[in-house]
ROFIMAR-107057 format. One record per residue (C-alpha): residue in three letters; x, y, z. Coordinates in steps of 0.1 Angstrom, whole numbers, padded with zeros to 4 digits, always signed. Example, Ala and Ser with C-alpha at 12.3 -4.5 7.8 and 13.67 -1.06 7.14 Angstrom:
ALA+0123-0045+0078;SER+0137-0011+0071;
# end
This chain:
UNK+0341-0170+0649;UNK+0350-0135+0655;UNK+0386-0149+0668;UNK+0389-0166+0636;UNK+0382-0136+0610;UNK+0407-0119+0629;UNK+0433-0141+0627;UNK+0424-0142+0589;UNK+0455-0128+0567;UNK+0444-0099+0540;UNK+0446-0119+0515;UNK+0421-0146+0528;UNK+0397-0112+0535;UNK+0398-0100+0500;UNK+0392-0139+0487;UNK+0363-0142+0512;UNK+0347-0105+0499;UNK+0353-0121+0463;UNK+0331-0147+0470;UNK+0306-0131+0485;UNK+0298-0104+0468;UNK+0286-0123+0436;UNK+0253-0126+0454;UNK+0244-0092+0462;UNK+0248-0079+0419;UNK+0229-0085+0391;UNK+0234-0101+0358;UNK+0233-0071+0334;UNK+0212-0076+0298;UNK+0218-0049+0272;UNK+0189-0048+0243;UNK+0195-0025+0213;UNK+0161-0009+0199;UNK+0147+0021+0174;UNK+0135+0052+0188;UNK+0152+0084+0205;UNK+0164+0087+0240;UNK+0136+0109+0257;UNK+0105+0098+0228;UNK+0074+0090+0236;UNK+0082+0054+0221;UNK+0114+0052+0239;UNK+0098+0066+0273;UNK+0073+0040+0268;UNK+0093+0009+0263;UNK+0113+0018+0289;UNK+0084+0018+0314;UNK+0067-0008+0302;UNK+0093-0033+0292;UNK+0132-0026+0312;UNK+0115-0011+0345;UNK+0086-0040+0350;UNK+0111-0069+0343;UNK+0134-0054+0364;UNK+0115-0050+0390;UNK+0097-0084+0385;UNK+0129-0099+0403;UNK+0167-0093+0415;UNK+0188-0116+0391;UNK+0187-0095+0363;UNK+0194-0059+0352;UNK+0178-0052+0321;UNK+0193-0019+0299;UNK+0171-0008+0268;UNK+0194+0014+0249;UNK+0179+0038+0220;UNK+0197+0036+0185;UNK+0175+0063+0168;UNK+0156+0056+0133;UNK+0176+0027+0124;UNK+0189+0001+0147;UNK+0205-0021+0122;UNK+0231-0003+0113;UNK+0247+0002+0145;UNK+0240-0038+0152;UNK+0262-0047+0123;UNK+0288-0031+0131;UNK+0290-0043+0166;UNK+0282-0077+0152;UNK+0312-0074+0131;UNK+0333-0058+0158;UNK+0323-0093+0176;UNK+0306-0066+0201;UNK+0266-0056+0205;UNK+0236-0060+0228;UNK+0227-0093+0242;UNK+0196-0094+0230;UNK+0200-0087+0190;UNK+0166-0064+0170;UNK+0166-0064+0139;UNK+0139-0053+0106;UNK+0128-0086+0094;UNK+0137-0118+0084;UNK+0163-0102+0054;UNK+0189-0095+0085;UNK+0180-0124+0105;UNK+0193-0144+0071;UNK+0224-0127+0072;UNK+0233-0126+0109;UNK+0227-0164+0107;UNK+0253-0166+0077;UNK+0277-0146+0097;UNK+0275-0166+0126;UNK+0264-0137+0150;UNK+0230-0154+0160;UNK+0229-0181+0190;UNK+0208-0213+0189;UNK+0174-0208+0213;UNK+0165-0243+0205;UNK+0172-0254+0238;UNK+0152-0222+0256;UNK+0124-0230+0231;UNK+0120-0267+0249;UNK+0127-0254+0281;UNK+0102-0221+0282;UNK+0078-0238+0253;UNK+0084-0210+0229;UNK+0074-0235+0201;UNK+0043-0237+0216;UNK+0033-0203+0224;UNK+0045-0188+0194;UNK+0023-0191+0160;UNK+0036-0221+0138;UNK+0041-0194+0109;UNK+0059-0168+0128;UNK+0080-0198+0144;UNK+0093-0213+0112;UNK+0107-0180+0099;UNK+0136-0179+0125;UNK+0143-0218+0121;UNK+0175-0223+0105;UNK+0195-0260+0095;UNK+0165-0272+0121;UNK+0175-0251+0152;UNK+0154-0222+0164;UNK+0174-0182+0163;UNK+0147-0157+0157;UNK+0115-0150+0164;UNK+0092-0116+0151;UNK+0083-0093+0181;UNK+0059-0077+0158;UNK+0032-0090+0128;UNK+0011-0074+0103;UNK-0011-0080+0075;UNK-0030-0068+0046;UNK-0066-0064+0051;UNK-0094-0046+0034;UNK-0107-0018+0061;UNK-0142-0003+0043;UNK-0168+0021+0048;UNK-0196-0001+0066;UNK-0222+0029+0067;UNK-0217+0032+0033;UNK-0216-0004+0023;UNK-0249-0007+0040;UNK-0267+0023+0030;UNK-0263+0009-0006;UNK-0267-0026+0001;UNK-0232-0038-0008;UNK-0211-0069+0001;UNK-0175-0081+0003;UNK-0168-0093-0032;UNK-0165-0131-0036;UNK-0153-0128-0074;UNK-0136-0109-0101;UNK-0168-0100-0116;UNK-0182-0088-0082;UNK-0154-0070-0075;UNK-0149-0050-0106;UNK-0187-0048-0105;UNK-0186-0029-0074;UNK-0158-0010-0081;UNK-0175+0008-0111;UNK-0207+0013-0087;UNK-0188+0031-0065;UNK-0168+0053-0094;UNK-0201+0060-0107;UNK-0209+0076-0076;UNK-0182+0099-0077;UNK-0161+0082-0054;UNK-0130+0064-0052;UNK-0129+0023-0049;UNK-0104+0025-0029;UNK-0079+0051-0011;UNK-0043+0043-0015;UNK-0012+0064-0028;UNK+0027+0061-0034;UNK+0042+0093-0025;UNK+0067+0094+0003;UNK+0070+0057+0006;UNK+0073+0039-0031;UNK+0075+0003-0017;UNK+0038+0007-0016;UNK+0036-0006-0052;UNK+0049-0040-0034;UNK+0013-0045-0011;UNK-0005-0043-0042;UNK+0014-0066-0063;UNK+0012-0091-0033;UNK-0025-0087-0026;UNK-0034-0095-0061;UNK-0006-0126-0061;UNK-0021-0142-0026;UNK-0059-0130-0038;UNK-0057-0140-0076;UNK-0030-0163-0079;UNK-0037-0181-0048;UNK-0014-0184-0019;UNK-0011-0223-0027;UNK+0009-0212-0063;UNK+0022-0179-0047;UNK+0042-0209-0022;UNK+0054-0236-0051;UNK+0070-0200-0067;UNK+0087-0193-0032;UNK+0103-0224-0031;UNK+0112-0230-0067;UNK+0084-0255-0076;UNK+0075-0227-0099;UNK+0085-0198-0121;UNK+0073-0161-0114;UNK+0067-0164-0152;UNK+0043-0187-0149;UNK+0005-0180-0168;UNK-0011-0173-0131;UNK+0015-0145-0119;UNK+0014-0126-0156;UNK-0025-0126-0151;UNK-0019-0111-0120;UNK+0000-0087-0130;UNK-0019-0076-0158;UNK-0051-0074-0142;UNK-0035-0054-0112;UNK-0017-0029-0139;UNK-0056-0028-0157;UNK-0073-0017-0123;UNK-0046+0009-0118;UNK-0050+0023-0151;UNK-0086+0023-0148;UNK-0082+0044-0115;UNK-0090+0020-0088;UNK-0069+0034-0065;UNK-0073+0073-0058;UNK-0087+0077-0092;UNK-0057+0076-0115;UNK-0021+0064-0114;UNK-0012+0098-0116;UNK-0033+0108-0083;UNK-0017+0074-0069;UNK+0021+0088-0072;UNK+0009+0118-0058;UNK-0009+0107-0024;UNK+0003+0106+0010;UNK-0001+0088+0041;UNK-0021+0120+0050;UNK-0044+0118+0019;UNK-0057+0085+0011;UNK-0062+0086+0048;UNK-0085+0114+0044;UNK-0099+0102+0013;UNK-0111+0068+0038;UNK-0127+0093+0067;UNK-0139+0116+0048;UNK-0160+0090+0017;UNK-0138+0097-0010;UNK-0128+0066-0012;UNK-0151+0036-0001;UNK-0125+0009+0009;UNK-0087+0014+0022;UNK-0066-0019+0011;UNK-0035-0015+0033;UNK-0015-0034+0062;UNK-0029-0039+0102;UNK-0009-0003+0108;UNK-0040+0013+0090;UNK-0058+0005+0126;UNK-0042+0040+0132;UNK-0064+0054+0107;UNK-0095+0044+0118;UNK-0086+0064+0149;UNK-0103+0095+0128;UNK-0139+0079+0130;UNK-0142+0087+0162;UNK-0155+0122+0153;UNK-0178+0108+0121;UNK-0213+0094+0120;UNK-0197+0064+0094;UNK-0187+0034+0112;UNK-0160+0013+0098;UNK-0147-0027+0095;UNK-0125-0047+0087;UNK-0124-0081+0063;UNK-0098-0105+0046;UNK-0092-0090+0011;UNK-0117-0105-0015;UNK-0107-0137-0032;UNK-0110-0130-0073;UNK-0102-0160-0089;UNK-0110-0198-0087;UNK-0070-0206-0075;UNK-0071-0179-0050;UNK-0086-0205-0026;UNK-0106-0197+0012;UNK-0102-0160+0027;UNK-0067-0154+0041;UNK-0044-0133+0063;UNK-0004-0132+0044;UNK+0022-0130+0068;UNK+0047-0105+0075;UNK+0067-0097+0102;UNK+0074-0063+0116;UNK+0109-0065+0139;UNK+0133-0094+0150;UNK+0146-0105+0181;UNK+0173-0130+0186;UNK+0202-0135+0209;UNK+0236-0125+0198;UNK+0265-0154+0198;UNK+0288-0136+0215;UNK+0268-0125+0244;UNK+0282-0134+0279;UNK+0246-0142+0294;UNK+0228-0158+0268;UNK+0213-0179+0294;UNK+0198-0146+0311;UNK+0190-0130+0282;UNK+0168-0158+0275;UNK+0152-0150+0310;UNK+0139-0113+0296;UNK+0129-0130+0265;UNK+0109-0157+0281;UNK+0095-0128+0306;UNK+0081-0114+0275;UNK+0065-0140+0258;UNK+0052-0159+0287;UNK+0025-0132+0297;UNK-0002-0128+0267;UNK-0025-0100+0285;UNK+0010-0078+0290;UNK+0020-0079+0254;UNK-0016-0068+0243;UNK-0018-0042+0269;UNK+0020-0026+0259;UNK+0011-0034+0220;UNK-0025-0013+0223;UNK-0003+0020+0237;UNK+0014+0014+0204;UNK-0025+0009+0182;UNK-0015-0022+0179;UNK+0009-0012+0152;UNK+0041-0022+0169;UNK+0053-0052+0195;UNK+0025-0075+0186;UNK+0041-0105+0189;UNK+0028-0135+0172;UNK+0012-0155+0200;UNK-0029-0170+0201;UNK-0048-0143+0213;UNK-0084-0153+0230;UNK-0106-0128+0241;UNK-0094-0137+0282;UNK-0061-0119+0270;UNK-0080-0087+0264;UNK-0084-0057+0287;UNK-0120-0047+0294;UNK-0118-0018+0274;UNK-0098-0033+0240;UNK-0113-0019+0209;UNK-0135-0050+0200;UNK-0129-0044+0163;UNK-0089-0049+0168;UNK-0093-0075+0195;UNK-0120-0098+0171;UNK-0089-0093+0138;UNK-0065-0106+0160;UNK-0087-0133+0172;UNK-0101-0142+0143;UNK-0062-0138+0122;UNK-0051-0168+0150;UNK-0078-0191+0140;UNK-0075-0187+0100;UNK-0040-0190+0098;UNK-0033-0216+0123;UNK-0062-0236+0100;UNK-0035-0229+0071;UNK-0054-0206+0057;UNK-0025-0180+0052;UNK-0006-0162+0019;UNK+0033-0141+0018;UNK+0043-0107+0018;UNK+0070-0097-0004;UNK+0090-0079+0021;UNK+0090-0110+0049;UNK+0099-0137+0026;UNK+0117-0119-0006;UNK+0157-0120-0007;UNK+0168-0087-0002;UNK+0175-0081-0047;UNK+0142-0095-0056;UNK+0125-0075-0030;UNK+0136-0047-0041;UNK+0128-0049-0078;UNK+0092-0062-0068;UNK+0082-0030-0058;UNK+0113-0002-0076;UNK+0104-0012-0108;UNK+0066-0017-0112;UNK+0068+0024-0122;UNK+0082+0010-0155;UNK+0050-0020-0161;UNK+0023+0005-0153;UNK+0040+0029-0175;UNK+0043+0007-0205;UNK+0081+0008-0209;UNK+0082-0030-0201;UNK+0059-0058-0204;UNK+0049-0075-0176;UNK+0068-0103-0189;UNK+0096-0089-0191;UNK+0092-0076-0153;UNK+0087-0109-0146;UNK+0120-0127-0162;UNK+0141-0103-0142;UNK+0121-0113-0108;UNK+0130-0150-0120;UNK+0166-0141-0125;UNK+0172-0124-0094;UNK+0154-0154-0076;UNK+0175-0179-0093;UNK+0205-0159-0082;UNK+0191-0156-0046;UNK+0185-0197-0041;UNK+0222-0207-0063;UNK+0239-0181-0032;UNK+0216-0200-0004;UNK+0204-0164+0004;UNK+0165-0178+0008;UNK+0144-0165+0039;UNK+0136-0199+0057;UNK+0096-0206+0046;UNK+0070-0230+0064;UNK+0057-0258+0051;UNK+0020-0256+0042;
# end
């Protein structure tokens, strides 16, 4: 043998160093996120995510790079460059729309039937990144609105969950009459607030059944049930429901309807599954706290529900050189419940939830039991169909915007709700004529 490699020319030598060396590197997987080189977020995903699946084997090099605040940005232009990572993030299902248009997404049908993504992921969250039947997106992260409340104080004067209108507003002027807020809640620093409220009185009042029949055209936003809704919501502003006045509502921050919550301003906090953060500030206070489905308050807003949203993308870009391994670190991901719990709870379950069915087995010993029984409990009610819509997961991008920029002008009486609501048509009409509709589950 050794006689043979000898008489080898150098040209044979450099073909037989060609071939071999193929098995000694690794397949390298670039992935684009938010965060800062050297934060605490980036530190951690880096850790936790590139440096355990690299480690879990020797095919693959995994590379997490950092694009600051806003990732999409930078994505689209690369995507248009026909550049970018191999494994594509992106804000929600707006962007997911319009990489699909451009052609920058790959099909993962065919990694959804091999790894069984379709059956680990929830049905909901599924649908969203099926496009023309094939399978390109799936959320890395969900939320929803929920009602978090004082529980001490609920029980100290014998109050409930509202079932009804009547109970509800009931129980909102017990509680004003006490000096305290109904509920803490504010605009300033991030307007698009305005936008959870209109929702949560469109899946809670108009019913999520109708709130679906007016996402896919069967009916108008001008319809009798969504002008009810509206005008009910603008009454309870008006009437100071949240922090006490509209004016107080512009004018409070994160900071202060937070403190309003902790500290029994305010009795009840509507606001999304990032509000878990909050609740953080009990743990210094003799009040305890929980957590319900918002109260249904009218006869069409049928059983308890949890709307859908989505918090983050991930996809695999069409002009990637490995798809198939890029599939790999997304399968890696999704394929171990109890790791995607323990990564999401360094993040207070605010961030990388991904949408899978949680059972209490998936849960470290020590998960808060309040967070792990919402997550359990969120599974079971919507995979029963039991489920409304956010505005910002399933509006097109010029309807979702005046949802929430121009409420200002309802509550302030320069425009009727009516009239709000002919422009939401119009801009919807425009949005489904240019095929520009987020993909939406059947019911």
């Amino acid at each position: 043998m050794l006689k043979y490699i000898i008489n080898l020319s150098m040209g044979s030598l450099f073909s037989l160093f060609l071939i071999s060396t193929p098995s000694f590197s690794k397949t390298l997987v670039t992935w684009w996120n938010w965060g800062n080189e050297g934060s605490d977020l980036a530190v951690t995903i880096t850790e936790d995510i590139q440096n355990r699946f690299n480690a879990s084997q020797d095919e693959i090099e995994l590379k997490i790079s950092f694009k600051g605040e806003d990732v999409n940005e930078p994505t689209r232009t690369a995507l248009l460059a026909g550049a970018g990572p191999d494994i594509i993030t992106s804000s929600g299902s707006t962007y997911v729309r319009a990489y699909y248009d451009g052609g920058f997404l790959k099909s993962m049908e065919e990694y959804s039937k091999k790894y069984g993504w379709n059956k680990q992921i929830l049905p909901w969250a599924y649908n969203l990144g099926v496009f023309d039947g094939e399978f390109y997106s799936f959320p890395k992260n969900y939320e929803s609105m929920v009602l978090f409340y004082n529980k001490t104080l609920f029980e100290e004067n014998g109050w409930s969950i509202p079932q009804n209108l009547s109970e509800y507003e009931s129980l909102a002027e017990k509680i004003k009459s006490m000096g305290m807020y109904p509920f803490a809640y504010g605009s300033s620093g991030w307007q698009p607030t305005h936008e959870h409220l209109v929702g949560n009185y469109f899946n809670t009042y108009v019913g999520p059944d109708n709130f679906y029949k007016a996402l896919i055209g069967e009916k108008k936003w001008t319809d009798k049930e969504f002008v009810e809704a509206l005008e009910l919501l603008k009454k309870h502003m008006l009437d100071g429901y949240w922090s006490g006045s509209l004016e107080n509502y512009y004018a409070t921050d994160w900071d202060g309807f937070s403190a309003q919550f902790v500290n029994r301003e305010a009795a009840m906090l509507p606001i999304g599954t990032w509000g878990f953060e909050i609740m953080q500030a009990f743990s210094d206070k003799s009040d305890d706290w929980a957590v319900s489905p918002l109260p249904i308050i009218s006869k069409n807003g049928g059983n308890p529900n949890y709307q859908l949203s989505i918090g983050g993308t991930m996809s695999i870009n069409a002009s990637s050189e490995n798809p198939d391994a890029a599939a790999k670190v997304i399968d890696w991901i999704l394929s171990d419940k109890s790791r995607v719990l323990e990564f999401s709870a360094k993040r207070g379950y605010a961030e990388w939830l991904i949408p899978l069915a949680y059972e209490a087995s998936d849960f470290e010993a020590g998960a808060d039991p309040k967070v792990r029984d919402y997550l359990i409990d969120f599974a079971k009610v919507t995979g029963a169909g039991d489920y409304g819509y956010t505005t910002w997961t399933f509006y097109p991008a010029g309807a979702g915007t005046h949802i929430w920029k121009d409420m200002e002008s309802v509550w302030a009486n320069d425009i009727t709700v009516t009239e709000f609501l002919t422009e939401q048509q119009k801009l919807w009409d425009e949005a489904r004529n240019a095929n520009q509709l987020i993909p939406i589950g059947k019911r």
